[in-house]
PDB file of N, CA, C and O in Angstrom:
ATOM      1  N   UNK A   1      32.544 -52.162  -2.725  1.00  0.00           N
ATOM      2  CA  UNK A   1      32.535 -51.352  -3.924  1.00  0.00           C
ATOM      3  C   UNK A   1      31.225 -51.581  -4.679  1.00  0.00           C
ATOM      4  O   UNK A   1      30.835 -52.744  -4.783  1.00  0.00           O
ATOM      5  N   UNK A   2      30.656 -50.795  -5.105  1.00  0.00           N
ATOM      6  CA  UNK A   2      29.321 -50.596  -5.539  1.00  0.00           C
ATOM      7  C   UNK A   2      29.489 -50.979  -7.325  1.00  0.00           C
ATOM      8  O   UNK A   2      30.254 -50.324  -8.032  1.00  0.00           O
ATOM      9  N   UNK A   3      28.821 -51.891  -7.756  1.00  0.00           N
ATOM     10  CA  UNK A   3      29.157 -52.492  -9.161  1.00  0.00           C
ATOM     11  C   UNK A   3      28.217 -51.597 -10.187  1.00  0.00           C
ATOM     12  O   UNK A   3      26.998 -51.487 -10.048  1.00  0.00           O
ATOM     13  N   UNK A   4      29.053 -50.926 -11.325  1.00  0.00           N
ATOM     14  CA  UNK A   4      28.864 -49.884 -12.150  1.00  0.00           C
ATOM     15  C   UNK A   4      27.775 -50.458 -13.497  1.00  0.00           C
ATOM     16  O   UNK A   4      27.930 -51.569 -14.006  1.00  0.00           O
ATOM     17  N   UNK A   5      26.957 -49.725 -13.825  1.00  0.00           N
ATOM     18  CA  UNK A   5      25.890 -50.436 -14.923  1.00  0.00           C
ATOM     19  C   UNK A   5      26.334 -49.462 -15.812  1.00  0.00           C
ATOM     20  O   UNK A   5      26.486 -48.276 -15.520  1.00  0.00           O
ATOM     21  N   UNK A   6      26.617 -50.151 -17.292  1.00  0.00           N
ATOM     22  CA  UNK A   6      27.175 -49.605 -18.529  1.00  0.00           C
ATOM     23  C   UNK A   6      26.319 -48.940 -19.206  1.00  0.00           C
ATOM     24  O   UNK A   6      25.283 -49.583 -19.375  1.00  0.00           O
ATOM     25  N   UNK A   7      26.317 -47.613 -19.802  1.00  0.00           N
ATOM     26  CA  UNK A   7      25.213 -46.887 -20.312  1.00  0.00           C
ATOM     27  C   UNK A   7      25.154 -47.526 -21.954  1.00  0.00           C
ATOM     28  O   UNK A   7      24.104 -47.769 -22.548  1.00  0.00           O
ATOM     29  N   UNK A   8      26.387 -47.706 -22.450  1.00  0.00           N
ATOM     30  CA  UNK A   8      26.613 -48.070 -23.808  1.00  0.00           C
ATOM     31  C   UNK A   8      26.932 -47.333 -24.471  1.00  0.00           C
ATOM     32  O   UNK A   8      27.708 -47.731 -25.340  1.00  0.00           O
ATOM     33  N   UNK A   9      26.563 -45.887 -24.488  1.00  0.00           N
ATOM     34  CA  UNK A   9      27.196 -44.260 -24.748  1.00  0.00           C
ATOM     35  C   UNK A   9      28.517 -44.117 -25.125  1.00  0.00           C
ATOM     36  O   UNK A   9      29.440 -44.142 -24.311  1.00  0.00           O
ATOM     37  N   UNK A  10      28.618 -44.009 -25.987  1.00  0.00           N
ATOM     38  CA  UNK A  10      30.196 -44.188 -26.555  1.00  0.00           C
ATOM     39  C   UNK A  10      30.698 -42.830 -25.485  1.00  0.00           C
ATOM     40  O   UNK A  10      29.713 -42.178 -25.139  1.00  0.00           O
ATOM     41  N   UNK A  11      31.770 -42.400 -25.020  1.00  0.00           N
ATOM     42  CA  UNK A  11      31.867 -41.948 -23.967  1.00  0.00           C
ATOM     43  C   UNK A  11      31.673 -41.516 -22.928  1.00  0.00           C
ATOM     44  O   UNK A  11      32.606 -41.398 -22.133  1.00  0.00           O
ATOM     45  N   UNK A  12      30.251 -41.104 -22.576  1.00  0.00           N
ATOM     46  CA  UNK A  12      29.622 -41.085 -21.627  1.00  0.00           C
ATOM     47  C   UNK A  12      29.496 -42.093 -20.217  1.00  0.00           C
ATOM     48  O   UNK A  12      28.981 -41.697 -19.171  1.00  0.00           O
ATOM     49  N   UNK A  13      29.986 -43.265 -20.383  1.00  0.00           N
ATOM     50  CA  UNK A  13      30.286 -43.570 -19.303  1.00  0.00           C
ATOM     51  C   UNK A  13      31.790 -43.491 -18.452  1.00  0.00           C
ATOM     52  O   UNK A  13      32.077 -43.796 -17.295  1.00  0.00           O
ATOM     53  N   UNK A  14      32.591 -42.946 -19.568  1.00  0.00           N
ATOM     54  CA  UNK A  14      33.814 -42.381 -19.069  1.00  0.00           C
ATOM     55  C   UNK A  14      33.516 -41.251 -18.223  1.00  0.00           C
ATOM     56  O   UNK A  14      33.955 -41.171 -17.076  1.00  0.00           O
ATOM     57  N   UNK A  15      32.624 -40.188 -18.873  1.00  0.00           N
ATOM     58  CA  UNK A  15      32.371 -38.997 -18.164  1.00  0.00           C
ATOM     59  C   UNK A  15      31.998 -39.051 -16.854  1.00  0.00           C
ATOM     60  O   UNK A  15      32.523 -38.319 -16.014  1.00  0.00           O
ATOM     61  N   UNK A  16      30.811 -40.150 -16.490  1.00  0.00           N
ATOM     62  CA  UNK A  16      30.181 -40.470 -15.306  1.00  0.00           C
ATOM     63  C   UNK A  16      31.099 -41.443 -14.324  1.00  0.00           C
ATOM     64  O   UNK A  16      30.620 -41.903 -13.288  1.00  0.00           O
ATOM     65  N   UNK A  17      32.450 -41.714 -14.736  1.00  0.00           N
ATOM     66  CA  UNK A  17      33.299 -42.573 -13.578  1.00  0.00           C
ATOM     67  C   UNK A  17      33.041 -44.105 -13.899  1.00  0.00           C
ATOM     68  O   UNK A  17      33.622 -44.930 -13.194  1.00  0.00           O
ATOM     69  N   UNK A  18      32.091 -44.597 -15.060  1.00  0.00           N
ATOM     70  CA  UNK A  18      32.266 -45.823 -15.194  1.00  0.00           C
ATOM     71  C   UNK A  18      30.844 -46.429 -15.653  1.00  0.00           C
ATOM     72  O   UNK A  18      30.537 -47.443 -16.278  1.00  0.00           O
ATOM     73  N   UNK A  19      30.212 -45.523 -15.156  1.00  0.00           N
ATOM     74  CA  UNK A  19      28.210 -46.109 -15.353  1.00  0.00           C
ATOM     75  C   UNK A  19      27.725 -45.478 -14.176  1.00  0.00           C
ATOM     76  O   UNK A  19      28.119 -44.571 -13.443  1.00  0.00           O
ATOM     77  N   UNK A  20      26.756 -46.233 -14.225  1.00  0.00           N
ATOM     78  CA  UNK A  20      25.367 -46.020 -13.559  1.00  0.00           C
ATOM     79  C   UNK A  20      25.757 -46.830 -12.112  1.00  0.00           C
ATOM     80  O   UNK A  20      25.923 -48.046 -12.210  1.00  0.00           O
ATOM     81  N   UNK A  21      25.891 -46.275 -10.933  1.00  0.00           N
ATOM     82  CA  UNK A  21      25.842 -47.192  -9.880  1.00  0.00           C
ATOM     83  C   UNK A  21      24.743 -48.144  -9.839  1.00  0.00           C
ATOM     84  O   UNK A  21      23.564 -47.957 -10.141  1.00  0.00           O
ATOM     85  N   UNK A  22      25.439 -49.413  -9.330  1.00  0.00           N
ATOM     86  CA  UNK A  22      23.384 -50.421  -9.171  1.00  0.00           C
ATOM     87  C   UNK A  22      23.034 -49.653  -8.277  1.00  0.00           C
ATOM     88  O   UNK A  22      23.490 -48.650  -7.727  1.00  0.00           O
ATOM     89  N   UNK A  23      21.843 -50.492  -8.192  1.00  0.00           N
ATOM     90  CA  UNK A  23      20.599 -49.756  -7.161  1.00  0.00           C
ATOM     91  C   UNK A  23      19.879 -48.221  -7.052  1.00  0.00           C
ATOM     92  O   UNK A  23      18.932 -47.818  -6.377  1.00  0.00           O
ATOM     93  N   UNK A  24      20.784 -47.545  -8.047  1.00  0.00           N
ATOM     94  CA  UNK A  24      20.509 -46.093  -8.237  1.00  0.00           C
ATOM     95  C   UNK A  24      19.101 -46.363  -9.058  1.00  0.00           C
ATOM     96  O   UNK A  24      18.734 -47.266  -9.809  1.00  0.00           O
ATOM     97  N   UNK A  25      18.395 -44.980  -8.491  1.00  0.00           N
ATOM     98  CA  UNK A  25      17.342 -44.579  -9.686  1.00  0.00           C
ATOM     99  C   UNK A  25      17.428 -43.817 -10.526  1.00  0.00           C
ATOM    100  O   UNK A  25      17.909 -42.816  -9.995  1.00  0.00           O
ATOM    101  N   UNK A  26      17.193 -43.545 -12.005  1.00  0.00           N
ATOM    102  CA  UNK A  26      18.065 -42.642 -12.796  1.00  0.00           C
ATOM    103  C   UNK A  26      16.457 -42.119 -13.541  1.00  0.00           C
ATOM    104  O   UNK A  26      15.554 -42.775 -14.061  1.00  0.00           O
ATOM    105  N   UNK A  27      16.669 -40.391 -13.248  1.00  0.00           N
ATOM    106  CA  UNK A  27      15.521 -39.888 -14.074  1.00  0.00           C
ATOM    107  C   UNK A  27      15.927 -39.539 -15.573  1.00  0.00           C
ATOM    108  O   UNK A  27      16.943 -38.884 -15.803  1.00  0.00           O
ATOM    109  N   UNK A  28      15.206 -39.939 -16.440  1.00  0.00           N
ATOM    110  CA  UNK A  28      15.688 -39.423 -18.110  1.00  0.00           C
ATOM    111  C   UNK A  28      14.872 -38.013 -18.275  1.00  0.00           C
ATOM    112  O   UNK A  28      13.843 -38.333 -18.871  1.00  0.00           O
ATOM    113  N   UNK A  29      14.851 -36.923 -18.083  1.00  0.00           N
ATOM    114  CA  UNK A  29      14.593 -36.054 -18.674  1.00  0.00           C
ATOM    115  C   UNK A  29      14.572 -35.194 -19.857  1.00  0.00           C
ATOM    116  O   UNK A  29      15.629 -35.192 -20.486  1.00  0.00           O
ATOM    117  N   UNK A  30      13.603 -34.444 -20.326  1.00  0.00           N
ATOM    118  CA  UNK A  30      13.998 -33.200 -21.491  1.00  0.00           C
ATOM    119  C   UNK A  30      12.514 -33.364 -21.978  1.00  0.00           C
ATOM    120  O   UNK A  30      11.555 -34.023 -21.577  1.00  0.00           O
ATOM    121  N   UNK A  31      12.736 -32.456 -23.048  1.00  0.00           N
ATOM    122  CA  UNK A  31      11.308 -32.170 -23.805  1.00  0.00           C
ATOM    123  C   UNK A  31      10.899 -32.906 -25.302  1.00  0.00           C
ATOM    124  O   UNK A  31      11.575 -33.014 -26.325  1.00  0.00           O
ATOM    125  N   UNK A  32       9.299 -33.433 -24.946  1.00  0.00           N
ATOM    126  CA  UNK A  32       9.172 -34.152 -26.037  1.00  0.00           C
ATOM    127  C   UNK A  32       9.993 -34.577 -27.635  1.00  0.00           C
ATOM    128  O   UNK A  32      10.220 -33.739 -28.508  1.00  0.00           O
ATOM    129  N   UNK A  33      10.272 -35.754 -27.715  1.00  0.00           N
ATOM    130  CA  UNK A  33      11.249 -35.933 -28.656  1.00  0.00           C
ATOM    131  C   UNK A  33      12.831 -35.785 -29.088  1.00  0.00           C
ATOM    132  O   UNK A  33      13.251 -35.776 -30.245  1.00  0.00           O
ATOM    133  N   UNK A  34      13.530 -35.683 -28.004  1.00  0.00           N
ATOM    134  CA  UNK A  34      14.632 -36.168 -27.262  1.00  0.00           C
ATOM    135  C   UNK A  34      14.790 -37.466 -27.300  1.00  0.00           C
ATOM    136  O   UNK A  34      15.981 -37.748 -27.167  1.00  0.00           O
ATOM    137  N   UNK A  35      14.215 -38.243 -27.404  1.00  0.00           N
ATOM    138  CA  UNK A  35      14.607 -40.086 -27.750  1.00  0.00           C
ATOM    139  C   UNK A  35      15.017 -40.643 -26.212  1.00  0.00           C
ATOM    140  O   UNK A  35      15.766 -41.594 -25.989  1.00  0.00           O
ATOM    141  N   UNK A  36      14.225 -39.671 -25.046  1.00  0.00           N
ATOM    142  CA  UNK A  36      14.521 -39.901 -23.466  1.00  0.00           C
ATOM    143  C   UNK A  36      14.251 -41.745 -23.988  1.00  0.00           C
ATOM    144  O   UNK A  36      15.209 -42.518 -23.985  1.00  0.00           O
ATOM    145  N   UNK A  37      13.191 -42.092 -24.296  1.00  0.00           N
ATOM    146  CA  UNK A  37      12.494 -43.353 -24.463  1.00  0.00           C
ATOM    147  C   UNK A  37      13.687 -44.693 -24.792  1.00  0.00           C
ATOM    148  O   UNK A  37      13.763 -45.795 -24.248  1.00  0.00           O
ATOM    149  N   UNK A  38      14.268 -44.280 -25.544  1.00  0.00           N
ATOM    150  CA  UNK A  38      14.949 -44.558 -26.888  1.00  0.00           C
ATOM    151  C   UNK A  38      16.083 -44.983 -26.176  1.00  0.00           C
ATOM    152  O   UNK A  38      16.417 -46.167 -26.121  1.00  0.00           O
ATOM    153  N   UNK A  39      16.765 -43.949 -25.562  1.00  0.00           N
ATOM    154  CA  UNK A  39      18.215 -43.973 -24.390  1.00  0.00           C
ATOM    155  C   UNK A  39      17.721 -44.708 -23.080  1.00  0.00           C
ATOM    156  O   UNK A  39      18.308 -45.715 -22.684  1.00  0.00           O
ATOM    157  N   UNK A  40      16.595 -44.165 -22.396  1.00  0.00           N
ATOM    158  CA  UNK A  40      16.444 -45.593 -21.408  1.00  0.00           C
ATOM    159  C   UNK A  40      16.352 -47.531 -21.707  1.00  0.00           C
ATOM    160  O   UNK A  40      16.970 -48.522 -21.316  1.00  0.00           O
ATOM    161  N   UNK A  41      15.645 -47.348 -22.263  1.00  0.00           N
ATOM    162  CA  UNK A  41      15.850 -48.907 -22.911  1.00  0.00           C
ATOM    163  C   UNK A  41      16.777 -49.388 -24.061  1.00  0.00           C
ATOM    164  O   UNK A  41      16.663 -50.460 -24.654  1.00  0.00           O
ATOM    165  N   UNK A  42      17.611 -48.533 -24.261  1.00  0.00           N
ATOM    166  CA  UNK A  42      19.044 -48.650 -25.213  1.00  0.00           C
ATOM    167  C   UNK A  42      19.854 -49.233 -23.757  1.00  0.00           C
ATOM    168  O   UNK A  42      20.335 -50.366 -23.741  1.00  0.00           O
ATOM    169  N   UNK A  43      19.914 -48.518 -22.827  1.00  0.00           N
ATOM    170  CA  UNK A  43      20.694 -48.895 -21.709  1.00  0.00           C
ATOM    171  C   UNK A  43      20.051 -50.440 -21.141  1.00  0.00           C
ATOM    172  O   UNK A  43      20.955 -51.268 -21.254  1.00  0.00           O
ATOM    173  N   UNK A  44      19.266 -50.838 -20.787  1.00  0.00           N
ATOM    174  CA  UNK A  44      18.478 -52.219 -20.641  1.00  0.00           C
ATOM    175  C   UNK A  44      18.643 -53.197 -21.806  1.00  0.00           C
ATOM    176  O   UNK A  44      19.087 -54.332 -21.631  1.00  0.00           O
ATOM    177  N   UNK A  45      18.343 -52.816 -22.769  1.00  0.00           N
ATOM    178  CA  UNK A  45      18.799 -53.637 -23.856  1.00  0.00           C
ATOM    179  C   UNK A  45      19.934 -54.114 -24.252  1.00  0.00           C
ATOM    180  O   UNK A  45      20.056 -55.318 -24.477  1.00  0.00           O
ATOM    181  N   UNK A  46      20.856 -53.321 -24.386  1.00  0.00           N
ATOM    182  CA  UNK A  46      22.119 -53.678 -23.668  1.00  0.00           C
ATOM    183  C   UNK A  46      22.429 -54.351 -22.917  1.00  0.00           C
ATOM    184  O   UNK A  46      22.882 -55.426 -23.312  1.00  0.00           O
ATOM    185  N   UNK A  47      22.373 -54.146 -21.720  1.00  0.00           N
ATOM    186  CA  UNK A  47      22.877 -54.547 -21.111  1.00  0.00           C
ATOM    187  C   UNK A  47      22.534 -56.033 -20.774  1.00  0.00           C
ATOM    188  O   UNK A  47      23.230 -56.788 -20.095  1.00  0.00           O
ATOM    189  N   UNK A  48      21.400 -56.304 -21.336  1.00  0.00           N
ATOM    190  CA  UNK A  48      21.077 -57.579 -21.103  1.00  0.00           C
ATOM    191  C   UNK A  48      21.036 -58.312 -22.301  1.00  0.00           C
ATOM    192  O   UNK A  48      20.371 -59.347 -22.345  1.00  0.00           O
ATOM    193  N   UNK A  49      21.653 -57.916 -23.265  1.00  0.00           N
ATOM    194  CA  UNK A  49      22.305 -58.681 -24.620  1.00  0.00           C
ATOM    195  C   UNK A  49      23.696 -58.647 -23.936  1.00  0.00           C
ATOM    196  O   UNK A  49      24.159 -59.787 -23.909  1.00  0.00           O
ATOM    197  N   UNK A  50      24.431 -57.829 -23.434  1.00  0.00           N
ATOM    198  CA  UNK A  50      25.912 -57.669 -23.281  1.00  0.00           C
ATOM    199  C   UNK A  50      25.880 -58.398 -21.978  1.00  0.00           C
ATOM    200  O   UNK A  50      26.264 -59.566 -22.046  1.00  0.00           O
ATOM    201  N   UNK A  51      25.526 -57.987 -20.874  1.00  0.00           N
ATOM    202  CA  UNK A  51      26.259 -58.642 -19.914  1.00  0.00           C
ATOM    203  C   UNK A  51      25.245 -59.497 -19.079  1.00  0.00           C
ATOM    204  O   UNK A  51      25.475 -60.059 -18.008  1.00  0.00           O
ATOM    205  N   UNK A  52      24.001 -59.476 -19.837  1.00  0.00           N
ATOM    206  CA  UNK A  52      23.347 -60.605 -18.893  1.00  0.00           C
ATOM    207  C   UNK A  52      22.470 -60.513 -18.175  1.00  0.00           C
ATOM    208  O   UNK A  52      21.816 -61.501 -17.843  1.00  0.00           O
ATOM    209  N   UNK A  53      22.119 -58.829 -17.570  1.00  0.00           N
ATOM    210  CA  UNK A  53      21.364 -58.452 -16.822  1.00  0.00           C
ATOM    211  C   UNK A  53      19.663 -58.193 -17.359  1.00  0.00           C
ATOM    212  O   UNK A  53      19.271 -58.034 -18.515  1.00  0.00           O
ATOM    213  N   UNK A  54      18.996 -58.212 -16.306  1.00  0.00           N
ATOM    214  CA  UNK A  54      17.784 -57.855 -16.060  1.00  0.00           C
ATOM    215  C   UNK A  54      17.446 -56.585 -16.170  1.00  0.00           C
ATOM    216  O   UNK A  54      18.339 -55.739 -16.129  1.00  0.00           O
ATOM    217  N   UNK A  55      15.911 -56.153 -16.353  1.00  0.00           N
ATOM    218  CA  UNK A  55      15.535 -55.205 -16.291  1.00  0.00           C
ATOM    219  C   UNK A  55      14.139 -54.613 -16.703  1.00  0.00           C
ATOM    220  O   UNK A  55      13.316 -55.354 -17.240  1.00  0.00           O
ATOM    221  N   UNK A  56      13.996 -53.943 -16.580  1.00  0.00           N
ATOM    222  CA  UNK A  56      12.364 -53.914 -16.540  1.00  0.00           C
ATOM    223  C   UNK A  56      11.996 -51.720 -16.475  1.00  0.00           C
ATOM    224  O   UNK A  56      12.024 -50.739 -15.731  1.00  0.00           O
ATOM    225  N   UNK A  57      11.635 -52.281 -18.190  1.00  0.00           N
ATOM    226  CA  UNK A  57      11.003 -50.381 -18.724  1.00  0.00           C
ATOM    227  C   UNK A  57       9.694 -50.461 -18.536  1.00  0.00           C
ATOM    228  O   UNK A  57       8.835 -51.260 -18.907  1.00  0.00           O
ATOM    229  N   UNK A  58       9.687 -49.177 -17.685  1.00  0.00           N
ATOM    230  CA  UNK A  58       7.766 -48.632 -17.521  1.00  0.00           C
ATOM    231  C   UNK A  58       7.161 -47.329 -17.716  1.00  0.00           C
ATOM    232  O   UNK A  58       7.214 -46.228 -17.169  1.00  0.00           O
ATOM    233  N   UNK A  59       6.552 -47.876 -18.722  1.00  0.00           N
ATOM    234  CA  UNK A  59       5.819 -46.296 -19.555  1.00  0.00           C
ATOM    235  C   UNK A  59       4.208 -45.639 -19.355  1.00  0.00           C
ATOM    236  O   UNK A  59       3.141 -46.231 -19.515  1.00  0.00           O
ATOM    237  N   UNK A  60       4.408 -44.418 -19.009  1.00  0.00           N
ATOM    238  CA  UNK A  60       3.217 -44.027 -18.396  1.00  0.00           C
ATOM    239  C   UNK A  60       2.318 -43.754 -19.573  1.00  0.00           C
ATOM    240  O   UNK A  60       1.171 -44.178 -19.714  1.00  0.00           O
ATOM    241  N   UNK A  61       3.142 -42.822 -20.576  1.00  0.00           N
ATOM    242  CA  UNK A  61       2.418 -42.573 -21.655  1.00  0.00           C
ATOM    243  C   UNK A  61       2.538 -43.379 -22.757  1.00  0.00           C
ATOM    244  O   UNK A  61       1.424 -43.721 -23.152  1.00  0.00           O
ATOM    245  N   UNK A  62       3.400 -43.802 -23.386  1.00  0.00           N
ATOM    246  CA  UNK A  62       3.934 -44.402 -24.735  1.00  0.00           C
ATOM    247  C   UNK A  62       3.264 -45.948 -24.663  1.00  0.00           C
ATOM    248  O   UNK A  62       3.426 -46.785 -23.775  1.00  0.00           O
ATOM    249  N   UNK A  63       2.584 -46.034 -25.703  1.00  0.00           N
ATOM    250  CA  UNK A  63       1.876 -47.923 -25.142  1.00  0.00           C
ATOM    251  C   UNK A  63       3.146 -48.836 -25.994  1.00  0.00           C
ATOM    252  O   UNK A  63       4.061 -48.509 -26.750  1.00  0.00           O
ATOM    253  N   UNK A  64       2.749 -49.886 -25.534  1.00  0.00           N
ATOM    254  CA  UNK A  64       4.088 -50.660 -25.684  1.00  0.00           C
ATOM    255  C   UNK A  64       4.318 -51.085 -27.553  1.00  0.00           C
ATOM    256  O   UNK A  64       5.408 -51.190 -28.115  1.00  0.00           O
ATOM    257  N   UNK A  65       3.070 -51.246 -28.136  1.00  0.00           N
ATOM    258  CA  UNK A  65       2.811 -51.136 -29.490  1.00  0.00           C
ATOM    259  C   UNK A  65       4.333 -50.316 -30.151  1.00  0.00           C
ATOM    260  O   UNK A  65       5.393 -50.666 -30.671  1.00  0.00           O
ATOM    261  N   UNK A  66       3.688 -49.120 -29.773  1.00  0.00           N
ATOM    262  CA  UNK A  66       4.461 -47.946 -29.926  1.00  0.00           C
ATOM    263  C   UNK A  66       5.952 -47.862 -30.001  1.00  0.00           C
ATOM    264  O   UNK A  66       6.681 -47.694 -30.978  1.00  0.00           O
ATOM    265  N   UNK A  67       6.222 -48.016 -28.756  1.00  0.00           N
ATOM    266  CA  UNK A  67       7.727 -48.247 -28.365  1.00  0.00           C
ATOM    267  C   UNK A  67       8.421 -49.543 -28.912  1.00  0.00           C
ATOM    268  O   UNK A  67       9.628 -49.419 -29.118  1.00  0.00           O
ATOM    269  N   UNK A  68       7.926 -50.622 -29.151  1.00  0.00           N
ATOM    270  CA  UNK A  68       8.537 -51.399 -29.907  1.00  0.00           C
ATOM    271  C   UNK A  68       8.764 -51.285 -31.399  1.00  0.00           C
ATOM    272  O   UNK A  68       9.529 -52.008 -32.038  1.00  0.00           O
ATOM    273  N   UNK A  69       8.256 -50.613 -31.734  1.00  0.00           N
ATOM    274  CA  UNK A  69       7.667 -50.556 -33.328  1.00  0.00           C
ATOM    275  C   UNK A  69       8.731 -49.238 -33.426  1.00  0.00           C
ATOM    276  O   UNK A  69       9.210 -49.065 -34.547  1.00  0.00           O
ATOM    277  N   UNK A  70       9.235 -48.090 -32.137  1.00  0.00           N
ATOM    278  CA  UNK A  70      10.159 -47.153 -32.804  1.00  0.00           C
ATOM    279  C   UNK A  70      11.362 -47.841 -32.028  1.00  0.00           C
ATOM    280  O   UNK A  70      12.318 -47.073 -32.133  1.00  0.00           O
ATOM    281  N   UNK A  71      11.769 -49.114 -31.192  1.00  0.00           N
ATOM    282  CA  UNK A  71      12.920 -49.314 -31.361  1.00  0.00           C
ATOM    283  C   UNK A  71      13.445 -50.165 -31.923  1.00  0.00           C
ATOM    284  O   UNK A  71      14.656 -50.376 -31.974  1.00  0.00           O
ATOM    285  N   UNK A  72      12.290 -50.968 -32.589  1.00  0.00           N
ATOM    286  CA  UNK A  72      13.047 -51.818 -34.000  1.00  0.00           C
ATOM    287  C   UNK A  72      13.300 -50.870 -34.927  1.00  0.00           C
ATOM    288  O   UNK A  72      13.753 -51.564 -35.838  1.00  0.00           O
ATOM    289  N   UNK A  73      13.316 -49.733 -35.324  1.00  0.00           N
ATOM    290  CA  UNK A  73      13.525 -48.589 -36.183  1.00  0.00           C
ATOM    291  C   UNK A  73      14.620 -48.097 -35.668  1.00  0.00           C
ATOM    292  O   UNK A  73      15.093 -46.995 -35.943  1.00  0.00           O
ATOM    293  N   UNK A  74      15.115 -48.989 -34.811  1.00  0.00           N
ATOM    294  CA  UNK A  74      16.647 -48.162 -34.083  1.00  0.00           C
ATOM    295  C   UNK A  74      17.626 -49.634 -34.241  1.00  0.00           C
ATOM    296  O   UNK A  74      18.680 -49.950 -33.689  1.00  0.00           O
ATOM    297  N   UNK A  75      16.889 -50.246 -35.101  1.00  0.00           N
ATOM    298  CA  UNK A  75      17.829 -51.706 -34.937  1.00  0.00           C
ATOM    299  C   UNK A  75      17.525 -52.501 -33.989  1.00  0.00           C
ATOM    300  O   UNK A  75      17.757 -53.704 -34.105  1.00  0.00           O
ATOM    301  N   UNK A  76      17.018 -52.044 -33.008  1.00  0.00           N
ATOM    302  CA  UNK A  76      17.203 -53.429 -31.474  1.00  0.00           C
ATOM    303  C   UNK A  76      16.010 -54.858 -32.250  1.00  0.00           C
ATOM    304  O   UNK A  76      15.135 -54.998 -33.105  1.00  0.00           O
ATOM    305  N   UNK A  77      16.636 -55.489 -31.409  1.00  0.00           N
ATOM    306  CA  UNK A  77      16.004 -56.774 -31.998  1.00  0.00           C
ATOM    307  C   UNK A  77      15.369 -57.601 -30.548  1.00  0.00           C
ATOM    308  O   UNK A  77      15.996 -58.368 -29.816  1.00  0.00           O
ATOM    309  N   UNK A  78      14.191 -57.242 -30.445  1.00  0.00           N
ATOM    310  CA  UNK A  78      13.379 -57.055 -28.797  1.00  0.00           C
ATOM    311  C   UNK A  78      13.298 -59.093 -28.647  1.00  0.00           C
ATOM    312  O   UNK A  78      13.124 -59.624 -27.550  1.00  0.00           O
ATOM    313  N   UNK A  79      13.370 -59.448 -29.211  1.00  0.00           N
ATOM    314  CA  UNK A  79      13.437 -61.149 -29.258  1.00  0.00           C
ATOM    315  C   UNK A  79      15.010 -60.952 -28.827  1.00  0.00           C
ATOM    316  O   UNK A  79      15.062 -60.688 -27.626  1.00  0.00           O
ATOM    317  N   UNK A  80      16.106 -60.991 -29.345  1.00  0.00           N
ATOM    318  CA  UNK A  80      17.345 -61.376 -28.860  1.00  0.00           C
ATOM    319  C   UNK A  80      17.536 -61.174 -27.163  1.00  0.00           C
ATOM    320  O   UNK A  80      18.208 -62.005 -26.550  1.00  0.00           O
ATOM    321  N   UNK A  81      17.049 -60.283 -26.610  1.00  0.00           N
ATOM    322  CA  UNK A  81      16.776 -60.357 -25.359  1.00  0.00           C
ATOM    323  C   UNK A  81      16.050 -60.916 -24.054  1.00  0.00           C
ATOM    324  O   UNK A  81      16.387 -60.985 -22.872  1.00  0.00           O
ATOM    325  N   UNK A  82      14.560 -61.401 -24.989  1.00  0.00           N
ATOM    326  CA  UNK A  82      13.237 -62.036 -24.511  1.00  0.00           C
ATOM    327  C   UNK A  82      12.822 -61.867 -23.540  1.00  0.00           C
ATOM    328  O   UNK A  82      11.929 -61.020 -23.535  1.00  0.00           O
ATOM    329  N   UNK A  83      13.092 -62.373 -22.466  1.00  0.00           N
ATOM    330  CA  UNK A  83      12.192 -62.036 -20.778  1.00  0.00           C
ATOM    331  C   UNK A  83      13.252 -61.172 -19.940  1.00  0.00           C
ATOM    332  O   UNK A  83      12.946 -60.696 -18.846  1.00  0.00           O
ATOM    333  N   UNK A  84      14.818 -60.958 -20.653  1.00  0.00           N
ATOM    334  CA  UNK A  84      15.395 -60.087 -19.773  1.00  0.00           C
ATOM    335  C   UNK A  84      15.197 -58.509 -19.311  1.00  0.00           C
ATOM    336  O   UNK A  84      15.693 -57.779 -18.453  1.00  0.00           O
ATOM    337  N   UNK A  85      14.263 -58.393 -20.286  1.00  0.00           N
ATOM    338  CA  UNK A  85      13.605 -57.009 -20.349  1.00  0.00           C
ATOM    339  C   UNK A  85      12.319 -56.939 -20.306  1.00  0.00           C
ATOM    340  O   UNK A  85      11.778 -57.634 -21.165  1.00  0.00           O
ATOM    341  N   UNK A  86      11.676 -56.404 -19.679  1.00  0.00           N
ATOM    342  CA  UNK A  86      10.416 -56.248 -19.720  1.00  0.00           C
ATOM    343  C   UNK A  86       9.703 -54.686 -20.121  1.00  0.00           C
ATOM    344  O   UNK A  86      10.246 -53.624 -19.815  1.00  0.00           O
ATOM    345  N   UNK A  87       8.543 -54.773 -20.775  1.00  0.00           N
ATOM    346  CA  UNK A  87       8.250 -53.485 -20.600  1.00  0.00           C
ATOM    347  C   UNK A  87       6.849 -53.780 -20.295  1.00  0.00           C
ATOM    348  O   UNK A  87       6.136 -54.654 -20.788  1.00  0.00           O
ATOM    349  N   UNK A  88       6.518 -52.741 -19.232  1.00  0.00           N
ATOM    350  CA  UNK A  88       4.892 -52.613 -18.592  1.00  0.00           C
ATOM    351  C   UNK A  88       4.806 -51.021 -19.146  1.00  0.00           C
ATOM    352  O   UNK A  88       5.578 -50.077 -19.319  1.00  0.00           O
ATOM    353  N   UNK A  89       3.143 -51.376 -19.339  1.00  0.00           N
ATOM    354  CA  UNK A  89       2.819 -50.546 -19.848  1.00  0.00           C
ATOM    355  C   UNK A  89       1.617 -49.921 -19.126  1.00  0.00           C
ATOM    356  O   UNK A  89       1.080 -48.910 -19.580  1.00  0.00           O
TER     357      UNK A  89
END
């Protein structure tokens, strides 16, 4: 049985059967300013405050300055997690 990764989505992982299969690759799509950014590393952040896991965000455009500075503006607290997340930039 293939072990399910929690989106955090207040129902949305009901919708999808449970999460994110591991090992899957998951594209975030839509058009500028959609918070694609925001929802991928909401899911990583998570999950590695909640259950422990690893993970690692990589941004082609957004420098990491950036992205930290709008998801402490979302509450996350990028220290409570420390090396379980990474972001390359």
């Amino acid at each position: 049985m293939t072990r399910l990764i929690k989106t955090f989505v207040r129902g949305f992982d009901e919708e999808i059967g449970g999460g994110i299969p591991q090992g899957h690759v998951v594209l975030v799509a839509g058009p500028p300013g959609t918070m694609k950014s925001s929802l991928a590393y909401s899911v990583l952040y998570n999950n590695a405050l909640h259950e422990g896991l690893t993970g690692v965000y990589i941004t082609m455009e957004q420098d990491r300055e950036s992205l930290e500075f709008q998801l402490s503006r979302m509450g996350m607290d990028l220290k409570k997690v420390g090396e379980k997340v990474r972001i390359q930039d």
